[in-house]
Structure formats: C-alpha cells, structure tokens
C-alpha positions in Angstrom: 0.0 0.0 0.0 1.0 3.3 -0.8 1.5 5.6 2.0 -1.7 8.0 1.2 -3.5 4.4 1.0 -2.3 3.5 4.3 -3.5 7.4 6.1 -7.3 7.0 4.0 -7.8 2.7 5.7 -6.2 3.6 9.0 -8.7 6.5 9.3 -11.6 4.5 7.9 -10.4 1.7 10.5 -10.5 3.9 13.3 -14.3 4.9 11.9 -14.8 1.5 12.2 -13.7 0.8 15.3 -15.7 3.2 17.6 -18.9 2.3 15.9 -18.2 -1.7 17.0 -16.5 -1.9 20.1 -18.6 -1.0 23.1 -18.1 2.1 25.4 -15.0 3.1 23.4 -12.6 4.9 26.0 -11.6 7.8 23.3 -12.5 9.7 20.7 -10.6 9.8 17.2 -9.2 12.7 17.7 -7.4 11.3 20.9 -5.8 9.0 18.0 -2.1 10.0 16.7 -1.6 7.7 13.5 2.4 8.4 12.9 4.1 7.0 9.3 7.5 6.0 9.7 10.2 4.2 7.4 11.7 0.8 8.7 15.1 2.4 10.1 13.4 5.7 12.0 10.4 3.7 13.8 12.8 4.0 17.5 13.4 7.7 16.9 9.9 8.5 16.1 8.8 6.7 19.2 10.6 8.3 21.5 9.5 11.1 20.3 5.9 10.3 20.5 6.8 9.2 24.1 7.5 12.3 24.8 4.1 13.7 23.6 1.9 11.1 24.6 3.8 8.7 27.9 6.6 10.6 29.2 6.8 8.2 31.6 7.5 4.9 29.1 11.2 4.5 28.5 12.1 2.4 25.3 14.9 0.3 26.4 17.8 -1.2 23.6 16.0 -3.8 22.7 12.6 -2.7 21.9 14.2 0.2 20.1 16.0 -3.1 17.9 12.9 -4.8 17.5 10.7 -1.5 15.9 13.7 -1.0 13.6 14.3 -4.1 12.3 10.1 -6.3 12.9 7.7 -4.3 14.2 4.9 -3.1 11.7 3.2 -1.2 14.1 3.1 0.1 17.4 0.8 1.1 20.4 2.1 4.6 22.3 -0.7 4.5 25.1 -1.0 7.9 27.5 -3.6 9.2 29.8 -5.1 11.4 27.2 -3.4 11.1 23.9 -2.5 7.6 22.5 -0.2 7.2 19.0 -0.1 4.3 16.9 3.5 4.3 15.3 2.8 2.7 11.6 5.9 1.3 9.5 5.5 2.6 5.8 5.3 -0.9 3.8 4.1 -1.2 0.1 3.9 -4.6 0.1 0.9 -4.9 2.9 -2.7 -6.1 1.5 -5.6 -4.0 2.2 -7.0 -6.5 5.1 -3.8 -7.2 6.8 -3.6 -3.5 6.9 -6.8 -3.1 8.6 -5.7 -5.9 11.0 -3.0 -4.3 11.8 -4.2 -1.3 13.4 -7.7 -2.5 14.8 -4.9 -4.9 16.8 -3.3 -1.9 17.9 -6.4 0.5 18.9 -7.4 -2.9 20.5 -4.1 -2.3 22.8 -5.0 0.9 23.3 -8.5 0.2 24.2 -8.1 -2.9 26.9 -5.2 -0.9 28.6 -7.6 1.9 29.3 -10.6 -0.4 30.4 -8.7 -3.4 31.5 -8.4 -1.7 35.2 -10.9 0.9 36.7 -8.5 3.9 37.3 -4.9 2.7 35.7 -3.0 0.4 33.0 -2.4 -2.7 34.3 1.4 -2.3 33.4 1.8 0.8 35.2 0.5 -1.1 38.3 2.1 -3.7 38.1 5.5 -3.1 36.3 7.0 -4.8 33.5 8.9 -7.5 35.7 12.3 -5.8 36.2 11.9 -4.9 40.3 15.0 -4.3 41.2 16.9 -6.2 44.0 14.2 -8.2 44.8 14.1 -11.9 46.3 14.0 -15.0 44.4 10.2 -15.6 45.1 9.3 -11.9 44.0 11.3 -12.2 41.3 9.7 -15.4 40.6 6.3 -13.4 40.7 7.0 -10.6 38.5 8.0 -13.1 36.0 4.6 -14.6 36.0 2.9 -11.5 36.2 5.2 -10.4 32.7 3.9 -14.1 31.1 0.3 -13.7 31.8 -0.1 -10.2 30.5 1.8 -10.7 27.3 -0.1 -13.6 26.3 -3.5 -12.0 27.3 -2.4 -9.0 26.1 -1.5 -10.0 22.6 -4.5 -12.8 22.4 -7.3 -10.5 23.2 -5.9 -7.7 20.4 -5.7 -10.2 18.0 -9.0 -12.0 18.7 -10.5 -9.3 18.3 -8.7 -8.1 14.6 -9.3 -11.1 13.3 -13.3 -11.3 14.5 -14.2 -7.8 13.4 -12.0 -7.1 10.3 -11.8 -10.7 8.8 -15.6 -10.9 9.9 -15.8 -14.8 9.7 -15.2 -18.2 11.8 -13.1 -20.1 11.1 -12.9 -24.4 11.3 -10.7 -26.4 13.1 -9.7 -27.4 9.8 -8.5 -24.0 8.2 -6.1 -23.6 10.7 -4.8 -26.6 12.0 -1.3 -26.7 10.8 -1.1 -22.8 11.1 -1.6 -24.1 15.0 0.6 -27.3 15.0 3.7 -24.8 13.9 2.7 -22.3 16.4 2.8 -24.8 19.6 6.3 -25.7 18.5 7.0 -22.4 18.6 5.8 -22.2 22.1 9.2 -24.6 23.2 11.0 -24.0 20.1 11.6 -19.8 20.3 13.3 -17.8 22.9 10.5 -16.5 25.7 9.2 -13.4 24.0 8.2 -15.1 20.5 7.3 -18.6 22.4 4.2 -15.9 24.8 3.7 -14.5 20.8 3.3 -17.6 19.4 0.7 -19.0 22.2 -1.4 -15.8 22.1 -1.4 -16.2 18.4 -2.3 -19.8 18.4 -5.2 -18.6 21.3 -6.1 -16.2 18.7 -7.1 -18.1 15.7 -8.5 -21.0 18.1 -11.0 -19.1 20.0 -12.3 -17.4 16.2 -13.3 -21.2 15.2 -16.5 -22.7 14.9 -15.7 -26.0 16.7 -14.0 -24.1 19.3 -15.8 -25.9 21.8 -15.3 -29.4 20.2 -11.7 -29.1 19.7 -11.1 -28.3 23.3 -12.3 -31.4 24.7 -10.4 -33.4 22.1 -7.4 -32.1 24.1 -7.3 -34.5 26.9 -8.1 -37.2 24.6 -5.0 -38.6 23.0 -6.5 -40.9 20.5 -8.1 -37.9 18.7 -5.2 -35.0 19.7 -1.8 -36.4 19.2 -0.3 -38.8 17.3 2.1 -40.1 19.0 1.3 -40.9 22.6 5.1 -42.2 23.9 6.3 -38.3 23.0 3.0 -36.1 24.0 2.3 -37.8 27.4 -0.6 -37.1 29.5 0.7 -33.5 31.1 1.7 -31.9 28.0 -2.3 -32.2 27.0 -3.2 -31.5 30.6 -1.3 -27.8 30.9 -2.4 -27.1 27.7 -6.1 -27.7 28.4 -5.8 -25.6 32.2 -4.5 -22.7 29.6 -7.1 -22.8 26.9 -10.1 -23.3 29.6 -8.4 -20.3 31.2 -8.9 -18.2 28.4 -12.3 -19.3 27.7 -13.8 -18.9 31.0 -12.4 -15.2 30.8 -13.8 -14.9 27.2 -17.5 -15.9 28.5 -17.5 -13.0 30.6 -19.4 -9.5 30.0 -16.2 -7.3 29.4 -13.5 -10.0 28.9 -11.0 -7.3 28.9 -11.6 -6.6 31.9 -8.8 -8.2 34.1 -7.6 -8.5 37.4 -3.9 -9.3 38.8 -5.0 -12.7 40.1 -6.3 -13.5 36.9 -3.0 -12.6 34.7 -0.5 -14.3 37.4 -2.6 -17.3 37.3 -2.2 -17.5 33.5 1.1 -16.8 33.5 1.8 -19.6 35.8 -0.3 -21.7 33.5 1.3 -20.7 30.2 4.5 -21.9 32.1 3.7 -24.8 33.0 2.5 -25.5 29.6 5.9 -24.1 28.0 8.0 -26.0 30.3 6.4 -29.4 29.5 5.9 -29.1 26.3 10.0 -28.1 26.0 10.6 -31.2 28.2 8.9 -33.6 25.5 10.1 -31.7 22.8 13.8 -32.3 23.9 13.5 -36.2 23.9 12.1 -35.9 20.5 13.9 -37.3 17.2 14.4 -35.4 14.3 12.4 -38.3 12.9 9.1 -38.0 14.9 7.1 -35.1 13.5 5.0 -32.7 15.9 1.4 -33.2 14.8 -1.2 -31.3 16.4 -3.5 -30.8 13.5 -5.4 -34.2 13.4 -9.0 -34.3 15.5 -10.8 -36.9 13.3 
C-alpha cells in the first residue's frame, strides 16, 4: 500500500472501530496515526513518548525490535494515544486493517482493563530491582500472563471484526501445529507471541468448543502418545479453559492481577512441559497437532 493508501484505511479503520467496540474509552481525535520508514520507527517513538507517555522509556531492545520487525506500534498515554505505523508497500488492504484494529485494541483494553490505571503501570513490566527470588519469581509470571493475554485478546478481536468470519478447526490446523512448537522452540518473547497467536485463531473457530475437549483425549489430539504424554495435553487444556472462562465474561477485557498471574503460571507450565517432551524428540518423529478426526 502506498502511504496516502495507508493514512485513507487507518482513518476508515479507526471509523470503524468506535462504531463496533462497546463504550470506546476515546475519541478519534485522541488517535495519533504516525508513518515511519523501517530504520526511523525508535526515533519516532521516543518522540511520540514524549508527547503522549513521558513516563514509558524504550529500552535497547525494543528500540532493535521496531527497527528491524515491528509493523506497528501502540504509544498509550492518559489522554493522547499514538499508533507508530511502518511505511510498507507490500501490505494487503486486510492485513492493513488488522493491523491497526490490533493496535487501537491495545489501546482500548489498557484503558478499560483496570478501573482507574493500565495494568502495566501497576504492576511493572517485571524488572523490580533487587528483589528476592520468590518476587522475582512473581514478576516473572505476572510479565507471562499479561503478554499472552495481552497480545491474544488484540488479535482475537482483529481477526473477528475485520476478517468478519469463523473459522474451522480445519482451516487452521497446521497454522496451529507450527505455532505450539513455537511455544518450546523460540526464545520466551516469541514462544508468549506464538501462544497468544495460536489462542487467537483457536477461540475465532466454529468447533472451538469441540476441539477443546479433544485435548485431553490422546486418541483424537496427538499422534504419538510415547512423546506427547498425559501433562503436556493436561497444561495445555488448564491454559485454553483459562482463556475461555475469561472470554465468557461480559467485558472480557476486563482483568484483574489474580487472573493474569494465574495464566502466567499456566502458560509456564505448559511451555516448560511441552519443552521437556520436545527435547526427547527425534528429528524423525514429526510434531502433529492438527489431526481431530
């Protein structure tokens, strides 16, 4: 898309998204849609940082990551929120729009997500200095929980409202079987990405329901029942029921610090198994999580 392409749909997206989304916590013109080349996107977020968070310091490697991955961004302030845009011809029209209702998705959990604050503010980003093993411990699975919640419920939501369709089991089965090995496979930031992306295109299916109690069943989950044993199905199920409870709810945005520790711990669990059976595994045995015949 051409950069005067990208301005007109991220306007007509923003439209779109305060005439869906319930009790929208801002107006458009609380909205700063910034265009940036690949190699400037750290310099023009600190300087929208500035404007809009003062308080949010980009550290090395987040400014690495929007310079060399990151097609988008969400700057989220008290009043003023900017979503940082990467200039990129060769985007489609609907991954476009995807992109940025994700990101006005960030911005409108982290403003409804607590009564008076952003959950991150309250509770940090897991970097409390000199603390204790156990605290330390803690913030860890505070950092877990939110990421993956915080990355499932933006996506969930881009892919229900702009690709306006459910999917089946089916259509994304193998898009799922690579993700999970992605889960044990990537280092800890893309294996939370990977989960709330796999959460993402799970809870948008049709057979949702269905395909969750197939987990626990290893005749119709996994093939291979001497490498997937009985806990790697079990964490994974406390995860996804997790997730579904909380999507059941009125405002499933709505969150509370209980609720994103406990996932955290869950998504651990789940990560550290998995990577457990994953390690005994031969190059020869393939991971096949697509089959629920």
């Amino acid at each position: 898309m051409k950069l005067t392409e990208m301005q007109i749909c991220a306007n007509e997206t923003l439209t779109y998204f305060m005439q869906t989304m319930p009790n929208v916590p801002f107006t458009k013109n609380d909205i700063i849609f910034a265009y940036v080349k690949k190699s400037e996107m750290a310099k023009r977020a600190k300087e929208l940082c500035i404007q809009c968070c003062p308080d949010k310091i980009l550290n090395d490697s987040q400014c690495q990551q929007l310079n060399q991955s990151i097609a988008a961004n969400a700057l989220i302030g008290k009043e003023k929120s900017a979503v940082l845009i990467r200039v990129n011809s060769t985007l489609g029209r609907k991954d476009f729009r995807r992109i940025i209702f994700h990101e006005l998705m960030h911005i409108f959990c982290a403003k409804l997500e607590m009564d008076t604050e952003h959950f991150i503010d309250v509770y940090g980003s897991g970097t409390t200095p000199d603390c204790d093993p156990e605290d330390e411990l803690y913030d860890g699975l505070i950092v877990s929980g939110y990421k993956v919640w915080n990355e499932f419920i933006a996506q969930y939501y881009a892919i229900k409202m702009i690709d306006c369709r459910k999917y089946e089991y089916s259509e994304v089965a193998e898009y799922i079987s690579y993700l999970l090995q992605e889960v044990s496979g990537s280092d800890i930031e893309g294996s939370k990405g990977a989960f709330s992306m796999i959460c993402a295109y799970w809870f948008n299916c049709t057979d949702l329901e269905e395909t969750l109690n197939s987990i626990d069943k290893p005749d119709t989950f996994v093939s291979n029942e001497e490498i997937y044993q009985v806990e790697v199905r079990r964490t994974l199920s406390k995860c996804m029921y997790y997730i579904y409870d909380q999507m059941q709810t009125e405002m499933p945005w709505k969150i509370s610090e209980s609720f994103i520790y406990e996932l955290g711990d869950k998504f651990n669990a789940f990560r550290t198994m998995n990577s457990l059976y994953l390690s005994q595994m031969t190059d020869a045995v393939h991971h096949d999580f697509s089959d629920f015949d």
